[in-house]
Every structure is written in structure tokens, then in C-alpha cells.
C-alpha positions in Angstrom: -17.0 80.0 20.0 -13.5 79.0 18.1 -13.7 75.7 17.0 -10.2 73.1 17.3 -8.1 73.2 14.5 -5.5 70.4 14.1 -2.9 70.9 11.1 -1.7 67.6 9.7 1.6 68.1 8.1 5.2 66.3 7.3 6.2 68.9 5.0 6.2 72.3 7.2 8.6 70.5 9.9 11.5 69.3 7.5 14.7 71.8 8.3 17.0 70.3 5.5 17.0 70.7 1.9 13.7 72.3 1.7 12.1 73.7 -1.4 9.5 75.2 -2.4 6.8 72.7 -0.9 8.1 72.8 2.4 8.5 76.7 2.3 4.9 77.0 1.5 3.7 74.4 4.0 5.6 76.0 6.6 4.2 79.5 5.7 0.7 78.4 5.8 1.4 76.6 9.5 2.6 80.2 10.9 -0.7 81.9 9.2 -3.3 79.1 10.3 -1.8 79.5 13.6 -2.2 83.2 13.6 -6.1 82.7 12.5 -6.8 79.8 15.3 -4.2 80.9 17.7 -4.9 79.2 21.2 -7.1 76.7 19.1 -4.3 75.7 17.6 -3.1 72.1 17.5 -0.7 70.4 15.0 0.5 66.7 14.3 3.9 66.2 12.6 3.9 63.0 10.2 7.5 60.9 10.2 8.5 59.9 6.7 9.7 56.9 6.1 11.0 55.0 3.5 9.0 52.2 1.9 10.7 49.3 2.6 10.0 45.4 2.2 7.1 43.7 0.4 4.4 44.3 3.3 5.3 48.0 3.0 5.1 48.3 -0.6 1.4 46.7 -0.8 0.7 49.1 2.1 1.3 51.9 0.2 -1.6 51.4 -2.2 -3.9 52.1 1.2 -2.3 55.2 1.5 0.8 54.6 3.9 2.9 56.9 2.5 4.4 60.1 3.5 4.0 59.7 7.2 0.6 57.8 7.5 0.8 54.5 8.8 -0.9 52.6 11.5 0.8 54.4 14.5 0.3 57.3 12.9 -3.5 56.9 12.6 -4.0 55.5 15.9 -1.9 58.6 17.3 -4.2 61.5 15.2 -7.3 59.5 16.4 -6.2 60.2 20.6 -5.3 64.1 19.5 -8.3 64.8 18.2 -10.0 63.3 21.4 -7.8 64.8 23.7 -8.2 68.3 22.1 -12.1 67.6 20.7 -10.7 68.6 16.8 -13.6 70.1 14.9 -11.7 71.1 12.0 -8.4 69.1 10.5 -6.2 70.4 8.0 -4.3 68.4 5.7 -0.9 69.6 4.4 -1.2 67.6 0.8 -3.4 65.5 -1.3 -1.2 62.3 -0.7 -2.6 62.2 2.8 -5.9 60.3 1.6 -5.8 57.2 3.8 -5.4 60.1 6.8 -8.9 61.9 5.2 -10.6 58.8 4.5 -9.8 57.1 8.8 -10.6 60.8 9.8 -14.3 61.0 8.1 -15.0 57.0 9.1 -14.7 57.3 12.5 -14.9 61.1 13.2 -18.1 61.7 10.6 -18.6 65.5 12.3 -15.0 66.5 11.6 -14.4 69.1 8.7 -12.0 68.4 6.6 -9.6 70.3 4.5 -7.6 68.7 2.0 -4.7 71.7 0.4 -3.2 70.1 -2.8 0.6 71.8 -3.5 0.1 69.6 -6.6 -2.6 67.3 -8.5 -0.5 65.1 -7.3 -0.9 62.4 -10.1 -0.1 64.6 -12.7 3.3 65.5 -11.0 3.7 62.2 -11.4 2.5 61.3 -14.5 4.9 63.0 -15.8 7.9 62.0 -14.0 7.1 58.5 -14.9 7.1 59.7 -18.6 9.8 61.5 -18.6 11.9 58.1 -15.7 10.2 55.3 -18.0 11.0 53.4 -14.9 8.8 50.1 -12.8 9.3 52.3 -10.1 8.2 55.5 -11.3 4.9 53.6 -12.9 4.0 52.0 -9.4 4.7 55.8 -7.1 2.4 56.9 -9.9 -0.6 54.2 -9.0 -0.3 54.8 -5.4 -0.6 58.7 -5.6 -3.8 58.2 -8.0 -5.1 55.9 -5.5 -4.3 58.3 -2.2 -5.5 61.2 -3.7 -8.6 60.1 -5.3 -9.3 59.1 -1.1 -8.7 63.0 -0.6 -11.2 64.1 -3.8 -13.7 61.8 -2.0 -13.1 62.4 2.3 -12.8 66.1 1.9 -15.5 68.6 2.9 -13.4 71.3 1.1 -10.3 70.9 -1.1 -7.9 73.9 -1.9 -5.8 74.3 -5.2 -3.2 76.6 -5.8 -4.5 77.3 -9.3 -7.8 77.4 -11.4 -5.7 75.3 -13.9 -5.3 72.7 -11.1 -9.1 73.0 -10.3 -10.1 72.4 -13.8 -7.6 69.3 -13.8 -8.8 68.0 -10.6 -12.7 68.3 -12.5 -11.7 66.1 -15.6 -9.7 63.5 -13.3 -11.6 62.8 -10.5 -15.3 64.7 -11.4 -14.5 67.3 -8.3 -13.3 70.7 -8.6 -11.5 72.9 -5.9 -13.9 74.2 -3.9 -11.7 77.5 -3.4 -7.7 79.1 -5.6 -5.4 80.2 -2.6 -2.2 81.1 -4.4 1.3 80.0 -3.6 3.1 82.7 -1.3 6.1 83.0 -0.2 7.6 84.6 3.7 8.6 88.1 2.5 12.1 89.2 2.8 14.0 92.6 3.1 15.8 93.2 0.2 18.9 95.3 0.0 18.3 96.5 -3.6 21.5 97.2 -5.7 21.3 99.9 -8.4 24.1 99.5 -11.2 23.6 101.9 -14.4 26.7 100.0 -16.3 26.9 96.1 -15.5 30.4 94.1 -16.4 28.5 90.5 -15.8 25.2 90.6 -17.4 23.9 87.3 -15.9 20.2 85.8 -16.4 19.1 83.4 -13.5 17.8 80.1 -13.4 16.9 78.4 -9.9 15.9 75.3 -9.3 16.8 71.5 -8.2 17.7 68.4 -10.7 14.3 67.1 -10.7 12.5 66.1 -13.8 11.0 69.4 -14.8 13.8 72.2 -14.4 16.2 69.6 -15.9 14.4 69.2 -19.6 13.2 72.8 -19.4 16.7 73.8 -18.7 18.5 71.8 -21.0 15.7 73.2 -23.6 16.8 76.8 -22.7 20.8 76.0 -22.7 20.5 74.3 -26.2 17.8 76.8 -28.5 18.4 80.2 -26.9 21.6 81.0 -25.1 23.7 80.6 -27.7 21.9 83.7 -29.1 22.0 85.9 -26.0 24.6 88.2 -25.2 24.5 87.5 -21.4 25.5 84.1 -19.4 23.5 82.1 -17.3 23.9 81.2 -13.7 22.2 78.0 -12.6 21.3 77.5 -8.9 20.2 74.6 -7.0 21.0 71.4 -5.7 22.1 68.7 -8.2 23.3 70.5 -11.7 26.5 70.3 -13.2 28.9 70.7 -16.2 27.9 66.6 -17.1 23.9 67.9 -17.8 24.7 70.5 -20.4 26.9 71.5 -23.3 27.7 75.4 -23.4 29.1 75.5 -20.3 31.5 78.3 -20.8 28.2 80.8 -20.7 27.2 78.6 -17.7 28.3 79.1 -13.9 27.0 76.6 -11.9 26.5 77.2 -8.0 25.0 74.6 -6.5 22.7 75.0 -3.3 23.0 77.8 -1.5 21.6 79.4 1.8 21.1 83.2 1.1 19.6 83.4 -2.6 19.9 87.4 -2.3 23.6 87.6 -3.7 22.9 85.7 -6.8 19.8 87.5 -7.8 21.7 90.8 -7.2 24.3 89.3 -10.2 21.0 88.8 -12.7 19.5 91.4 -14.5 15.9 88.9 -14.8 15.7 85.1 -14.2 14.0 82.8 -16.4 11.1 79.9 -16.0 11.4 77.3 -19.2 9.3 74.9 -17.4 6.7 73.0 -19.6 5.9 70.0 -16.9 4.4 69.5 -13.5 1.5 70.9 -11.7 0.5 73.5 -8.8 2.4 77.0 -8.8 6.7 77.5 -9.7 8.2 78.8 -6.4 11.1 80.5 -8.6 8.6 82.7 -10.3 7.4 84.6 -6.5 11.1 84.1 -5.6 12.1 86.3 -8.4 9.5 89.0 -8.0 10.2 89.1 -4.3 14.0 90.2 -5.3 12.7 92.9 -7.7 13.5 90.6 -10.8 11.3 90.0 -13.8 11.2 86.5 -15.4 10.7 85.4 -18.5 8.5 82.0 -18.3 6.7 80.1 -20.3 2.9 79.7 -19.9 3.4 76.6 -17.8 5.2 78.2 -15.1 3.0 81.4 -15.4 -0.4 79.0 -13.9 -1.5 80.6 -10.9 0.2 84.0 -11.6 -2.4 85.3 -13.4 -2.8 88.5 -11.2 0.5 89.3 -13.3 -0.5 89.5 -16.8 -1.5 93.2 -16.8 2.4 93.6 -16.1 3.9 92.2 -19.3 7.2 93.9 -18.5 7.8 91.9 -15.4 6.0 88.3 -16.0 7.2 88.1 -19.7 5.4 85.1 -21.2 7.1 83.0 -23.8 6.3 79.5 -25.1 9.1 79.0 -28.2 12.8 80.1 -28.7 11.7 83.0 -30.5 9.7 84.6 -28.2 12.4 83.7 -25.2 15.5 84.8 -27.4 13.7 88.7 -28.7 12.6 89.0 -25.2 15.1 88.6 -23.0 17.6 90.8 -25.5 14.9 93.5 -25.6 15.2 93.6 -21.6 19.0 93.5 -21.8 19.2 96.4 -23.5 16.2 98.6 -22.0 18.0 97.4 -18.6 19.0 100.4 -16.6 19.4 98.7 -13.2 19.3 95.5 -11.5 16.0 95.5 -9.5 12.7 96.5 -9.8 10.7 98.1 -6.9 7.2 97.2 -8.7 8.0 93.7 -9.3 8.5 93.6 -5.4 5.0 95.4 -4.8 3.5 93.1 -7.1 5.1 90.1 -5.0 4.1 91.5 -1.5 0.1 92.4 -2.9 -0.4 89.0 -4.1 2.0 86.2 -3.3 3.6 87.3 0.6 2.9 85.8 3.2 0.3 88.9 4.3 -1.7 87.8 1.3 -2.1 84.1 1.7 -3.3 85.0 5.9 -5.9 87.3 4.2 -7.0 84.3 1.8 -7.1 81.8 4.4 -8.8 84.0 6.8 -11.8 84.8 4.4 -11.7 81.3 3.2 -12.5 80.3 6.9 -14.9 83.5 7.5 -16.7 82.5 4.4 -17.6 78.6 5.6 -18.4 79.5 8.7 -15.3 77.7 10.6 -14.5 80.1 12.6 
């Protein structure tokens, strides 16, 4: 018999300016779906913004992203109604949902999926903000995730090296690695033998991360390429960079396929954060090799046998000989085996096939 499945999630049913969190929570919704079908049921969390001193204390039991007393009380009558055996929770900052959940349902599994060690993420923002504010969202993650480490029957990581951080924080490992994947696309490949433009690609919002590892990559290597750069994403512009005559800026964008189709590769000079880059499937999905360093290459290790298409790089050395030795081997603008690589490991067919033997394999289906 199928048992009830109720997926928990804010981030799979936000429409605007979504990135790669919200494009992977909304993949996994449509595969889960496809596994438990009729058995199907799904809660969508309202986010709200933390506001006024009750709120803020609140936050430190976990009333964050969505969870809050209504909230609670409205997850407890769905998974009466529907007689939930199994819930699935969309992010390790849903604790204080995990930890009602398992108090007064004892029976329910639960699944906790991390897009992040979620403390790390913002460990480092708080670094890199050195602000009050950034110190106390820091607290109250550590706090709501340590409630998912401890309420979960089974937690999910999108990378061994998340696993192993999850081990020396919080004394728990992943209990299963389901890779980051992306909803594959047809691509309209271009082949050009003799390109005018010769254009790497960085994308990416201005958040912490891409902005230092950016500004890294603008300052101690592309003044030594013979190629520009085009940045694009929400947020960057001539004011966060010097060099900006090899620089176009295009801000967001809806269709991504045109600007990769300028690039001959695109680049990854991320040395913060946690859980999987979204750029680095994103490139590989448009037939594009990147260049990364070995931070942005976690969870891609079913790539390293291809050290023409993940091209792994940790100082300006390494990035500067590299990408020139691409530039001139470059014969065309795509690659049809980065785009196998992408659909046999990181599409959307491949996470359904993890989930599914994840679920097969503890007996929850």
C-alpha cells in the first residue's frame, strides 16, 4: 500500500526572482510528485518578514521562513485530514516544523533535504556583512537547524562535503548525497569556427559569494586574458568593479540561452558558501565548460574524469593558463558531451531516479 506523502515547502512556489534554490525545490516537487502521485499532498509556507520585538525572539524557536503558529496549527489538520505517513521538508531551516511534527505525530517519517548547511552559509555571510544583523540570522539558523539534525528520521545533503560538515557540527551525517539537478532544456547549439566576441561567462546574483569571488577574478586574471567577460545576474554593476571596459554587464534576464551562445566557457571563482553552484549544471546544460575553483566543483565530483569540461583551478595561475589554453584549442561554441554529462548526472531524469531508490531503499514506498 502507498503511504501519504506531504511536501512542506516555501521555496518551490516563489514565481519571482528565483535562483537556484527555488529552481531545485521546484524540480524536486514535480519528481516527488511523479513517485507518490495520487498520494501526493503538499503545504505551501508564506514568508514573512520578521518584524517587531515579539517576532524577532520568535525567531530563535524557529519561526522563520514560513513556520509560525498558524502555520503549525494548519500542517497538524493536513496531515489528519490526509493520514501523512511520510513529510518532506524543503530545507534545513524548517526545524521548529520537524521538531512540532515528531512531538505530536511520533509515527511520522521525516525527511529533512538541506540546499545548504545552512549555518555555514551564514557564517560566512556574517564574516564577510560584519553586521548585528548578520550575527543574530546566523544564531537563529544554528538553532533551527540543529532541531532538523535532531527531528529527522533521514536527512539529505546535496554533497559528501556537506555530509562530512554536518558530522563535525552537529555529530550527524547525511544519511544519503542526492545531487543538485537542474529541469533540462533544449538547446539550439550554435557552431562558429571563427568568433569576433570571444566572451567568458560569469552568472550569478550580488550576494556575498559571487561578489568577492568575482571581484577576485576581475582584479588577478582578466587583465591577462585576451577575451572579455560578461556578467549576468541581478544586482552587478560598473560601481563593483574596475576594468569595466572588458566587462558587459547584463543584469537579470529571462532566457539565459543567448548569452551562453556569446561564451566560449563560463567561469566559477567561488571560494564561499555551502551545498552545490547552480551556474556549474547551468553551464554544462548549455554545452559549456567552466573553469571553477574547487569550491564550486563540491558535489560535481562525477566530473573529474572530464578535466576538459570541469576545469579545476584554485589560484590565478591555474585560472589565467587555463582558460587561454581553451581559447585557443576552441573550435566551436558548444560542447555536445558537456550536455551528456549534464543530462546523466545533474537533469531532472537523474535526481527522480535518486529519489526513487532513495525511497525504494527505506522501505517508504
Amino acid at each position: 500500500m502507498t503511504k501519504n506523502f506531504l511536501y512542506i515547502s516555501k521555496n518551490a512556489f516563489i514565481t519571482k526572482d528565483m535562483g537556484g534554490r527555488e529552481f531545485l525545490s521546484k524540480n524536486n516537487f514535480h519528481n516527488l510528485k511523479k513517485i507518490y502521485t495520487k498520494n501526493f499532498f503538499y503545504f505551501k509556507l508564506e514568508n514573512r518578514k520578521i518584524v517587531g520585538l515579539i517576532n524577532f525572539f520568535k525567531a530563535f524557536l524557529g519561526y522563520i521562513d514560513g513556520i509560525n503558529e498558524t502555520s503549525l496549527i494548519k500542517i497538524e489538520k493536513l496531515i489528519k485530514l490526509k493520514k501523512i505517513d511520510i513529510v518532506f521538508l524543503d530545507g534545513s531551516n524548517l526545524g521548529a516544523c520537524a521538531k512540532s511534527i515528531k512531538k505530536k505525530f511520533p509515527n511520522i517519517f521525516v525527511i529533512i533535504y538541506f540546499h545548504n548547511v545552512e549555518v555555514i552559509f551564514f557564517y560566512d555571510s556574517m564574516v564577510t556583512e560584519k553586521t548585528i544583523k548578520s550575527f543574530f540570522i546566523f544564531l537563529i539558523n544554528y538553532y533551527v537547524e540543529k532541531k532538523s539534525i535532531k527531528y529527522g528520521d533521514r536527512l539529505i545533503s546535496l554533497t559528501k562535503h556537506d555530509s562530512r560538515k554536518m558530522s563535525c557540527l552537529y555529530k550527524r551525517c547525511a544519511d544519503t548525497v542526492i545531487p543538485l539537478s537542474m529541469k533540462s532544456k533544449k538547446i539550439k547549439p550554435i557552431k562558429v569556427q571563427h568568433v569576433k566576441n570571444n566572451f567568458l561567462i560569469f552568472v550569478g546574483g550580488n550576494f556575498y559569494g559571487n561578489l568577492k569571488g568575482i571581484n577576485w577574478f576581475v582584479k588577478n586574471i582578466l587583465p591577462f586574458l585576451n577575451c572579455n567577460l560578461l556578467i549576468v545576474g541581478k544586482g552587478f554593476s560598473k560601481s563593483n568593479f574596475f576594468l569595466t571596459e572588458k566587462i558587459r554587464f547584463v543584469g537579470k534576464v529571462k532566457n539565459l540561452e543567448k548569452w551562453y551562445n556569446k561564451s566560449f566557457a563560463a567561469i566559477a571563482p567561488i571560494f564561499l558558501g555551502s551545498g552545490m553552484k547552480t551556474k556549474v549544471a547551468e553551464s554544462l546544460m548549455h554545452g559549456k565548460p567552466i573553469v571553477e575553483t574547487s569550491k564550486a566543483f563540491e558535489g560535481y565530483e562525477d566530473l573529474k574524469k572530464y578535466k576538459n569540461i570541469a576545469i579545476k583551478c584554485d589560484n590565478s595561475k591555474e585560472f589565467i593558463y587555463s582558460i587561454n589554453k581553451k581559447l585557443n584549442q576552441k573550435k566551436n561554441m558548444y560542447d555536445k558531451k558537456a550536455i551528456i554529462l549534464f543530462k546523466e548526472f545533474y537533469s531532472s531524469e537523474s535526481n527522480f531516479k535518486h529519489f526513487l531508490n532513495f525511497f525504494i531503499k527505506n522501505k517508504l514506498i
